[in-house]
N, C-alpha and C positions, 0 to 999 in steps of 0.2 A: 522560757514562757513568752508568746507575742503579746505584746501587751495592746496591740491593738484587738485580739479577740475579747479581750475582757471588758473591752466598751457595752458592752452588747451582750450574748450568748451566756455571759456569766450572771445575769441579774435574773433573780427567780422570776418566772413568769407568774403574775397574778391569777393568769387563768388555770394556774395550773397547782400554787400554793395558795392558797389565805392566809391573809396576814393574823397573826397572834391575836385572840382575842382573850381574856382574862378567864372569863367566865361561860359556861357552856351548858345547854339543857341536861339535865340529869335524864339518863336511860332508864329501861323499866328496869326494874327488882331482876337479882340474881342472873345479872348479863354484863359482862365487860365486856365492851366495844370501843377497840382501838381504830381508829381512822385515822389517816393521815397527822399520825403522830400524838394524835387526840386520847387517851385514854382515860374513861370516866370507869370508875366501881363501883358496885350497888347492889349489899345482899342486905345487913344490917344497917340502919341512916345513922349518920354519928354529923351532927352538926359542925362544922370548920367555923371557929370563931372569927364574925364577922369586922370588917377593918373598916373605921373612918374615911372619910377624907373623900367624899364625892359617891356619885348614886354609883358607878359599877365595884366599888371597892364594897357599900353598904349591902351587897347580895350577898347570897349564900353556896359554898358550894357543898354536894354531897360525894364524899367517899366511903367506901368499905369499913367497918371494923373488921380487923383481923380474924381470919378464923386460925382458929383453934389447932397447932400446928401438931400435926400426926408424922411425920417425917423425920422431922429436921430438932436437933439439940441444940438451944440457942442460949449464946454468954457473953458476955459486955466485947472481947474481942480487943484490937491491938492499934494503933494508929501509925504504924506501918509495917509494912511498905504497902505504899497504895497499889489498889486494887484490887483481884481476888486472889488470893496465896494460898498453898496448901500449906498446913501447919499441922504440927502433934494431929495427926486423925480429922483435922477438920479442913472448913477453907475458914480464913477471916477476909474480910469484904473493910475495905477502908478509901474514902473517896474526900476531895479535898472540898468545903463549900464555905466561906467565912458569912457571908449572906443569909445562908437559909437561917427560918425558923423550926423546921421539923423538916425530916429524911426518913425516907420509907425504902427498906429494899426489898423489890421486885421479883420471885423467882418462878420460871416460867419455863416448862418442859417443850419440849422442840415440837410435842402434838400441838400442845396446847399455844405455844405462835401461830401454828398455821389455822389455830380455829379461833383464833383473836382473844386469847385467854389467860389469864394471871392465874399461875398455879397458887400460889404464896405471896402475902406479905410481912414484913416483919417490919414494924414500926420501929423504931429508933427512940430510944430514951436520951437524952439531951444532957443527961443527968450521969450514966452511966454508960455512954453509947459516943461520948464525942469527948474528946481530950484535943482540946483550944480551938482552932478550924477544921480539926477532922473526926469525920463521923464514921464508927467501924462497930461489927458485931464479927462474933461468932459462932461457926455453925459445924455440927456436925451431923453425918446422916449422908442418905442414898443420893449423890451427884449425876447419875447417868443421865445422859442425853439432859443436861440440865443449862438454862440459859439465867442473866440477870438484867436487873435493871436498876432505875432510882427514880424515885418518887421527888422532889423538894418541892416545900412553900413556903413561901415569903411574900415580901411584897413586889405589888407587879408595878413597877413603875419605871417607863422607858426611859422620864426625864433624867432620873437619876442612873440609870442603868442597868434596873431591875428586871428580871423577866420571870420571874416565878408562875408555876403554875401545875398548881396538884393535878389538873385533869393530862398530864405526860408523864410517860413513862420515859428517862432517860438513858441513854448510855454511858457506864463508865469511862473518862478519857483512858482510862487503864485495861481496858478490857483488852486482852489477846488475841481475840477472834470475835466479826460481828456477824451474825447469824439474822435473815431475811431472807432474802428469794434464792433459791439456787441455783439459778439458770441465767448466762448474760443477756441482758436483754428483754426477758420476761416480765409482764408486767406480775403484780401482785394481785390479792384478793379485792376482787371485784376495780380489778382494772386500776388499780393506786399503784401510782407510780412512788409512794411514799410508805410503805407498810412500815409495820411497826417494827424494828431493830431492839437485838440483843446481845447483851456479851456471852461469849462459852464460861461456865463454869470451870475450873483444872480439875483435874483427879489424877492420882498418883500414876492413872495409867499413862499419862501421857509422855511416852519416853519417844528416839529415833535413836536410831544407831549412826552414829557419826563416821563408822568405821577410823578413826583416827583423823580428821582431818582436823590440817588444822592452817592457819592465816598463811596464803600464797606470801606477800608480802615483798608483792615485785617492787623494785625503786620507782619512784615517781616518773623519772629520764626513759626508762624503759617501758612505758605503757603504751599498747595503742588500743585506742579505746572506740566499740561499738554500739552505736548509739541505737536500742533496743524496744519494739513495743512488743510485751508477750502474747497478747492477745494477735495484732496484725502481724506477729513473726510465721504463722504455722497454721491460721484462719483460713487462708485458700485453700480448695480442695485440692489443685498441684502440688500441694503440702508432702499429701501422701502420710499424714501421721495419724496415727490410732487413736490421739486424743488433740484434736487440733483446737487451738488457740489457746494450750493450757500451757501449765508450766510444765508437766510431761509434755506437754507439743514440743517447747522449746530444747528438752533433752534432749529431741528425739534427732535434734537438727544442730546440734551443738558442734558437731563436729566439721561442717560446713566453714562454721567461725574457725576452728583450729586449722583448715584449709586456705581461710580468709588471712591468717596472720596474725588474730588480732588476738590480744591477752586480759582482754578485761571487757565487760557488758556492762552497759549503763543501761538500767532496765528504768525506761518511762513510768507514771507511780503505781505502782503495787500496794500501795495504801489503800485500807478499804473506801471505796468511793462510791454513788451511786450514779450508774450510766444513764438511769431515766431521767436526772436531774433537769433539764428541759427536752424531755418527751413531746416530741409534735410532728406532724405529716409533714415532710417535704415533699412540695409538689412537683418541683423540679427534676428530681428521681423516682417520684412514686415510689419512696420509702420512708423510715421514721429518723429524725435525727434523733442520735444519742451521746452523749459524753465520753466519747470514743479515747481522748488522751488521758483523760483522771484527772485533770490539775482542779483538784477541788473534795479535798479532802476529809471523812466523814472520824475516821478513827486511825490514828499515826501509829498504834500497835499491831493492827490487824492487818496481815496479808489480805489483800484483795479475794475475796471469797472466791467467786464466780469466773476465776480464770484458773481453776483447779478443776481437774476432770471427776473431782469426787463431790462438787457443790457443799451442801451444808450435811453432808454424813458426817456422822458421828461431832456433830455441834461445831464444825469448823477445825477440828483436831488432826482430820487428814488433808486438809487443804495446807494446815502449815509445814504438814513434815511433807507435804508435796512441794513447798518453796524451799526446803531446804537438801530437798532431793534435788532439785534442782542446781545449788548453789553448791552442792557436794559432786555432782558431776560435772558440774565447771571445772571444778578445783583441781579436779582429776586430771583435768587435758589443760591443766595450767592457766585458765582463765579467771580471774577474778570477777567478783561480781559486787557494781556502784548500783545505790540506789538513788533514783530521782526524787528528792523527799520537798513538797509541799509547805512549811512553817510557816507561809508569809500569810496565808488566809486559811478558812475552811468552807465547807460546803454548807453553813446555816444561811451565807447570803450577808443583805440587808437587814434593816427594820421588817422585811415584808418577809420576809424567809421563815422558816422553822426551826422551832428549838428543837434539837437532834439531839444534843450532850452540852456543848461547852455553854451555849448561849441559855439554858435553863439549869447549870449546874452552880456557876458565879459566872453572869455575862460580864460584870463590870472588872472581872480581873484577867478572863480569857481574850478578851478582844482592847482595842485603845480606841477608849470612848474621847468626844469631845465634852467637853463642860455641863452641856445639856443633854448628855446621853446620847447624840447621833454617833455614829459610826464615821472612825476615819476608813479613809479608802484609797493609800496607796500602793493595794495590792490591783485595784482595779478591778474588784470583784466581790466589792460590798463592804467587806470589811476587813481589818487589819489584825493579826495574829497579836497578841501583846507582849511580843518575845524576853524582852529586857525587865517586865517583872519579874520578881525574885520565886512566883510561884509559879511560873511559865516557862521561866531559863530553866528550873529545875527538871518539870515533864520533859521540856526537849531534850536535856540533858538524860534524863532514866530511859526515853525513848531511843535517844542511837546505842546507848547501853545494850541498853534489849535486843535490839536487832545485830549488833556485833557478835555479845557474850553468847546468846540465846541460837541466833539465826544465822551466826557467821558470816555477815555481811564485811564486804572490803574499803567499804567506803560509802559517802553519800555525795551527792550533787544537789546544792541547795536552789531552789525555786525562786528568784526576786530575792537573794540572800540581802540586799542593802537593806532591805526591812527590817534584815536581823541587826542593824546596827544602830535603828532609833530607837530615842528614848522612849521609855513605856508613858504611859496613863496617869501611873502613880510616881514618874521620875522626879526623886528631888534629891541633896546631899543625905538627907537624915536619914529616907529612905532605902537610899543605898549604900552608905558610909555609916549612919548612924551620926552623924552631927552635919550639922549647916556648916556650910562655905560661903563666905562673905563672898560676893558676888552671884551667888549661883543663879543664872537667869534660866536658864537649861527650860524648855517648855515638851509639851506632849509630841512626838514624831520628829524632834530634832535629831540629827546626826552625829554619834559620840565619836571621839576618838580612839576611845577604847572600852568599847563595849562590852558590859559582863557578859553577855551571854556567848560572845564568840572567845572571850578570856576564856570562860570555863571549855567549852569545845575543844578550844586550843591544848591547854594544859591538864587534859582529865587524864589519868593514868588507862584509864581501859580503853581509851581513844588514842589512847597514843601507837603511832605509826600506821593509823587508819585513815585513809585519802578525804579529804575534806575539799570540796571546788565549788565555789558560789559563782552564781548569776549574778555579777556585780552591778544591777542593777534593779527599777523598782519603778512600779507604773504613776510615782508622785516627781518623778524627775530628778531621782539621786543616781547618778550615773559612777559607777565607782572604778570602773578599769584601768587595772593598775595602782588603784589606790584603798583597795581593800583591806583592812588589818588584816596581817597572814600570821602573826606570830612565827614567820618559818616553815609553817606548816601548809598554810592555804595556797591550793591552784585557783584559776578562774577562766572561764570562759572570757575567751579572747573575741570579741565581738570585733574590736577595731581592726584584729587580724582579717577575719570574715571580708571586711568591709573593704579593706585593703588589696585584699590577696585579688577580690572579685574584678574590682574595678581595675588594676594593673593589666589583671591578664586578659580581660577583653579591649584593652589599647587604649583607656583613658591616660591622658598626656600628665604629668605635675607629679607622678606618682612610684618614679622608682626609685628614690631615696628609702621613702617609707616602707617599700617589697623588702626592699635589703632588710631592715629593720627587721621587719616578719619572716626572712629568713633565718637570722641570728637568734629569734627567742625575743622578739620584742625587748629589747636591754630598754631603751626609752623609758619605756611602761614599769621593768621589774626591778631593772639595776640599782637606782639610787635608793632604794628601800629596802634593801639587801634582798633582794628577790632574785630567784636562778629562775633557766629559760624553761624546768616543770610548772615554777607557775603559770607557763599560758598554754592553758588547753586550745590548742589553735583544731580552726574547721571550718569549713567551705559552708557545709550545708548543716541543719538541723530539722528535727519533728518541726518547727517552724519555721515559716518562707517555702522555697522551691525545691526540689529536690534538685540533685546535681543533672541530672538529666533533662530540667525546665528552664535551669537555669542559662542553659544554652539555647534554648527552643524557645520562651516566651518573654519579650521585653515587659508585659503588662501584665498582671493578675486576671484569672480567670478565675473567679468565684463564686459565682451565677447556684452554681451546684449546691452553696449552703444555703441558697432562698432570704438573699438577705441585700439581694442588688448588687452583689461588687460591692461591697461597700467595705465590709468586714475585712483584716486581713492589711497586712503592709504592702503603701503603694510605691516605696523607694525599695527594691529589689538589690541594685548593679545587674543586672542581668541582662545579657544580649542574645537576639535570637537568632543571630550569623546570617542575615540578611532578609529569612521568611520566618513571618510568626505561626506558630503552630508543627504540629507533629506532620503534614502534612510538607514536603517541601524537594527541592531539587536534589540529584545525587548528589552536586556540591558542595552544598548546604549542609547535608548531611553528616560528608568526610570530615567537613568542616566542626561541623557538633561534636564528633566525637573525638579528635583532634583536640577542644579546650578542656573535653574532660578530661583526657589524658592529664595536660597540663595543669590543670585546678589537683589535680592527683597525686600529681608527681610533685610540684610543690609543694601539696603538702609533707609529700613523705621525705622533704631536704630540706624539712624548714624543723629548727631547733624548737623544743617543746615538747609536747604533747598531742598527737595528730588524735582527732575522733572523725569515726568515718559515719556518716547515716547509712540506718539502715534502710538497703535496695539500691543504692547508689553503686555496687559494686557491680551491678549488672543493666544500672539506668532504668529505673523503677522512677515511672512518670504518673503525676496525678492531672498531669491534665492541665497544668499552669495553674492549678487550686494553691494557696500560699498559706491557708486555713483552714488545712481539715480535722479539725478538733468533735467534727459533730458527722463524721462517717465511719462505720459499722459496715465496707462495703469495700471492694475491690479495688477503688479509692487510696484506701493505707494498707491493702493486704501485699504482703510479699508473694511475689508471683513465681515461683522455681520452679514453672514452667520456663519462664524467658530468662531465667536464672543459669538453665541450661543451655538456651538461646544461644546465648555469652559466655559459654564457658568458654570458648577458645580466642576471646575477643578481647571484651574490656574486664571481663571477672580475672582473664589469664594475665592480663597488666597488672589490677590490683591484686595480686596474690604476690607476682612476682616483686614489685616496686614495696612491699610491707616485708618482704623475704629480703630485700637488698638493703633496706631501712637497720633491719637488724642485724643481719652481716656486720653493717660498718658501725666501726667504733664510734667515728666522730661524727653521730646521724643523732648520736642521744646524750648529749653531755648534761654533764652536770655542772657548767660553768659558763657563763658567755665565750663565745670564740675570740679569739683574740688576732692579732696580725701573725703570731707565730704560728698561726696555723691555719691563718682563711685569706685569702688575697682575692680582689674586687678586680672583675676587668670589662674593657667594652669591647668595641670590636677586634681591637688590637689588645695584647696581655699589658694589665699593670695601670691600663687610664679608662678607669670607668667614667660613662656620661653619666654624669647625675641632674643635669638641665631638664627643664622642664619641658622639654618635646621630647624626650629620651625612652626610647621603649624596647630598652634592651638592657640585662642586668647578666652578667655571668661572674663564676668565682670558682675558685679553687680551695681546696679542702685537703688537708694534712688529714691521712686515714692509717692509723697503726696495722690495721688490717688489708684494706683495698691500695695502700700507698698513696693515692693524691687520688682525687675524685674533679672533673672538670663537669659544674653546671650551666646552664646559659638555658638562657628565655629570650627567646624575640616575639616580641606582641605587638611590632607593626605590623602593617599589611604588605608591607614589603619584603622581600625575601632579601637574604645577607648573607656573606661569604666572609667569616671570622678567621682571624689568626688568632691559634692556639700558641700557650706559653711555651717558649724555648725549655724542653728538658733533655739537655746532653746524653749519649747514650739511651734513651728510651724513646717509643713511640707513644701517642696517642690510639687509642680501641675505641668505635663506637660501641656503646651497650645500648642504651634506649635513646631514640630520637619518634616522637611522637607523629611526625609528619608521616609515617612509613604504615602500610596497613598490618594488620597481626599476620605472621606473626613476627615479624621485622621488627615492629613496634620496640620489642625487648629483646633484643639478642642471646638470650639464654642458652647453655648448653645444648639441648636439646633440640634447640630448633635448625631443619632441614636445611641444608646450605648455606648452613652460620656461615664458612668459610669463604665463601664465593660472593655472601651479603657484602660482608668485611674488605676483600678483595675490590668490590666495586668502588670504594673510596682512597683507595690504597693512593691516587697521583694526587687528590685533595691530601691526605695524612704524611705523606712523604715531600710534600709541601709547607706543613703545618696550619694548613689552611681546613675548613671544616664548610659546608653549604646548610644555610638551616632557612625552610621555607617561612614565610607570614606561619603565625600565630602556632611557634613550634615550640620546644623546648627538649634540650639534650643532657646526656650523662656519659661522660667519656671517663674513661680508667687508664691510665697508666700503665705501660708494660716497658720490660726491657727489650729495644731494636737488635733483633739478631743480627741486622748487617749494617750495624754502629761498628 
């Protein structure tokens, strides 16, 4: 997540939200009118007992008496498991509020959302209806096409961290599926970018056929991971898919990936979110920005409605066995599938935002309030998730549950995960121990050592052997890399990899110590913590910054396109544009661009880890030097396999081949640091690596049970060099890949037309033991036995 878009772009727009107001004119008689989140009822007047304490608490408000339920069979119900369950012939509805004074559940037929309408209410008895802070009934009776909601009131008071307010109707955090607009991008009824949201009802009918699948359960050493938006995967009309931007689009193209190499999709969030969330003209493309990447979270159970080809039919039922169709034909062609999961915020915002669910359900235990009730904000996006209370670690905890046991998911990749390791709101010893600790200073957003919510993660049995990798950091300045609690289990995004890899290979001086490092698995980073080199998800490029293609092309951010001045978006890149900035530039320039992608490529794919590729990078998918397109819905973030095909014989046939040679060799995926018994460091000559700080060349040797010995090298001066390869008695040295050569020379695969005569041309360099490698190259040589040794 950039944490510089969240300066900005994340904060509800006033003109577009109203901030919370307590109290609200009553409607005429026998009309419920929901507006932007607003829901007043009014057929019977039944007076709300008026509260103290200043003129807007001393008003009144009016809601509904219940009518008279012709439906529905209702009995005091269970207080768990939260949310709606089918039970013996009914659902029970159980939702967690210590706060409220009275709970109303909401139930509302799929017509009647779209005509702004409460089918039912069922008041809640307090008495017979809530066993300690949970309040549950139950119901039996006709479910079809049936949604919910929740009513609470209490007291509205910011300072202390109240937000009550009977004129909303809420979502349950538990709901399965959120049911509003069905169409990406559409506004709602009368143009609200905010309509009123519902959870689906369950009924027995809702089954999917699994066919038998069950948890891939590749090793961690073995991953190479795809970094996925489903929406911009299969959006373009060169698509060519039947159901494009959906999760059927991305079936339809799944096999592409299995061409690609790659064993696992890290799908950007699929958590229901809302795209209109800052809805406005950009004047700059004569189009509407929308919340194109999701980071901002509306319900952590519900699959993203509206990137399902079936929208809200059948109440959101076929949307999810369409994500799990999805994840079932993964599975098929061996691909696992990471979810990019949100916890550190959600989409209610600020103080000025909307109660959606969490912040009208208990805002004071969903969020980490200061003293006076403001919002902390080191998510950088208003507010702060309260992960480490004991009623928050728990939803996150039943939440990965869910999508594991339920959805078969293989893993999550956590959002600003270092937020998951401060202390909550209500953090103290007795709190969480249950007695005081002499000394305990611990304050609100401190950083634990060992934090419950990532212990329990850690050690939950239905999580166990399920991929866990945090964003080891967080937009309040906890930077954690390398130093994340893993219990053994946690990877993490390798930023200082990124940061490293970039700046080496475009010829920055002081820096091939640190390469070496980010070739072995970062040991610096993992080693002394008992960490192996799967904990570092290494990667050149991500959905945030440039893509690998910009990355060569533009020294400077171009961001003009979000209508926000350049401003928005990170201005420290490493990025070089090999002499002309922009797409526009010499043939030179050009051999030369593609030349470092190679190389940012090939590193990654010989460097110890975890390699994740971004998606379109495999064919040079450019936005234009944009480093921020979190608010484009446009050609922008769409994969283009039109120019996908462009490249198939170019740089797509490099990375296909170079992720095929990754896995070949043994010693490409270890599960241990390398050690000297099987990696030797050289410079120009075998055996004396420069490691000096003008030194821009790194090469090494590799013990391979499979390939026999692997020879790497990188030269990332500007000058070209003529290497002595290591003395191996009786064998010769084989070029395979040297980057400087155009495709299809590039990789010397079997297949390719006059391997032997390519080969041949080196033959007085190799019988030499000498090797030519241009500026900004980098090579892969194998081992063979010399027939005329």
């Amino acid at each position: 997540m950039d944490l510089i878009r969240c300066t900005s772009c994340f904060q509800h727009s006033p003109t577009l939200i109203a901030p919370t107001f307590r109290h609200r004119t009553t409607p005429k008689p026998n009309l419920t009118t929901i507006s932007n989140n607003h829901a007043t009822v009014s057929t019977t007047r039944m007076v709300v007992k008026a509260r103290g304490g200043g003129a807007a608490e001393a008003e009144t408000a009016l809601v509904d008496k219940p009518k008279v339920l012709k439906r529905f069979q209702v009995s005091d119900g269970h207080p768990a498991p939260f949310g709606a369950t089918i039970q013996d012939g009914g659902v029970n509805f159980a939702i967690y509020s210590a706060n409220a004074t009275s709970a109303t559940l909401c139930l509302i037929s799929l017509s009647d959302l779209q005509q702004n309408r409460v089918t039912e209410q069922i008041p809640l008895d307090p008495l017979a209806n809530k066993t300690g802070d949970v309040w549950h009934v139950f119901l039996k009776g006709n479910f079809k096409d049936m949604l919910y909601g929740y009513i609470f009131d209490g007291e509205f008071s910011p300072e202390i961290g109240h937000y009550y307010d009977s004129s909303r109707i809420l979502l349950d955090p538990y709901a399965k599926a959120v049911i509003s607009r069905g169409e990406f991008g559409a506004l709602g009824p009368e143009d609200n970018c905010w309509p009123q949201m519902a959870g689906m009802v369950p009924t027995s009918e809702d089954q999917f056929d699994w066919e038998g699948d069950l948890p891939l359960r590749h090793p961690g050493r073995d991953l190479i991971i795809y970094e996925m938006h489903v929406r911009g995967y299969t959006r373009h009309e060169s698509s060519g898919t039947k159901f494009p931007g959906t999760y059927c689009g991305v079936v339809e193209k799944l096999d592409h990936l299995k061409e690609l190499g790659v064993n696992c999709i890290e799908l950007m969030p699929c958590h229901e979110f809302n795209e209109l969330e800052y809805y406005s003209y950009n004047s700059v493309l004569g189009d509407y920005k929308l919340n194109f990447w999701g980071y901002s979270t509306i319900n952590y159970f519900s699959p993203m409605i509206r990137y399902s080809s079936s929208g809200i039919r059948s109440c959101g039922r076929d949307a999810i066995n369409e994500f799990k169709y999805l994840v079932k034909e993964a599975h098929k062609r061996g691909i696992e599938v990471i979810m990019d999961v949100v916890f550190n915020h959600t989409a209610e915002g600020n103080e000025k935002g909307l109660s959606v669910s969490f912040r009208g359900v208990d805002n004071c235990v969903y969020y980490m309030l200061a003293p006076k009730g403001e919002y902390y904000n080191y998510s950088g996006c208003g507010n702060t998730f309260n992960c480490n209370h004991p009623v928050v670690r728990q939803f996150i905890l039943d939440c990965l549950r869910y999508w594991v046991a339920e959805m078969h998911v293989d893993g999550f990749r956590f959002d600003l995960a270092s937020i998951m390791t401060r202390s909550s709101s209500l953090w103290d010893s007795v709190n969480v121990y249950g007695d005081p600790l002499e000394g305990d200073l611990i304050t609100t957003g401190t950083p634990l050592s060992n934090p419950p919510l990532i212990d329990m993660m850690s050690n939950d049995p239905v999580l166990h052997g399920v991929k866990l990798i945090a964003e080891a950091w967080d937009a309040g300045g906890l930077y954690q890399v390398g130093r994340f609690p893993h219990w053994g289990v946690w990877s993490e995004w390798n930023g200082k990899y990124r940061d490293i890899v970039r700046q080496f290979i475009k010829g920055t001086d002081g820096l091939s110590g640190a390469f070496a490092e980010c070739l072995c698995g970062s040991p610096n980073l993992y080693q002394k913590g008992g960490g192996k080199p799967w904990n570092s998800v290494n990667f050149i490029c991500a959905h945030d910054g440039f893509t690998l293609a910009d990355l060569v092309t533009y020294n400077n951010k171009h961001n003009l396109a979000n209508g926000e001045d350049n401003n928005d978006g990170e201005s420290h890149n490493y990025s070089w544009n090999c002499g002309q900035e922009g797409e526009f530039a010499s043939i030179s320039v050009k051999k030369l661009r593609k030349r470092q992608m190679r190389n940012f490529f090939l590193c990654l794919m010989v460097s110890q880890g975890v390699p994740m590729i971004h998606m379109g990078d495999e064919y040079g998918h450019t936005k234009g030097g944009n480093n921020n397109t979190y608010c484009h819905d446009n050609y922008i973030n769409y994969f283009r396999w039109d120019k996908k095909e462009e490249s198939a014989s170019d740089l797509f046939r490099f990375f296909c081949l170079m992720t095929m040679f990754r896995r070949e060799c043994e010693s490409l995926g270890l599960n241990d640091f390398p050690t000297a018994e099987r990696l030797q460091w050289h410079g120009h000559t075998p055996g004396k690596p420069d490691w000096s700080d003008t030194s821009r060349f790194v090469a090494f040797t590799l013990i391979d049970s499979v390939k026999g010995e692997i020879y790497v090298a990188f030269n990332t001066s500007h000058l070209p060099v003529t290497i002595t390869l290591p003395d191996r008695p009786g064998y010769r040295w084989e070029p395979l890949v040297d980057t400087s050569k155009p495709a299809p020379f590039d990789f010397l695969s079997n297949e390719v037309p006059e391997r032997d005569l390519a080969i041949k041309q080196y033959a007085h360099f190799l019988d030499a033991n000498l090797y030519p490698m241009l500026s900004y190259s980098s090579i892969v040589l194998l081992l063979s036995p010399d027939e005329n040794a």
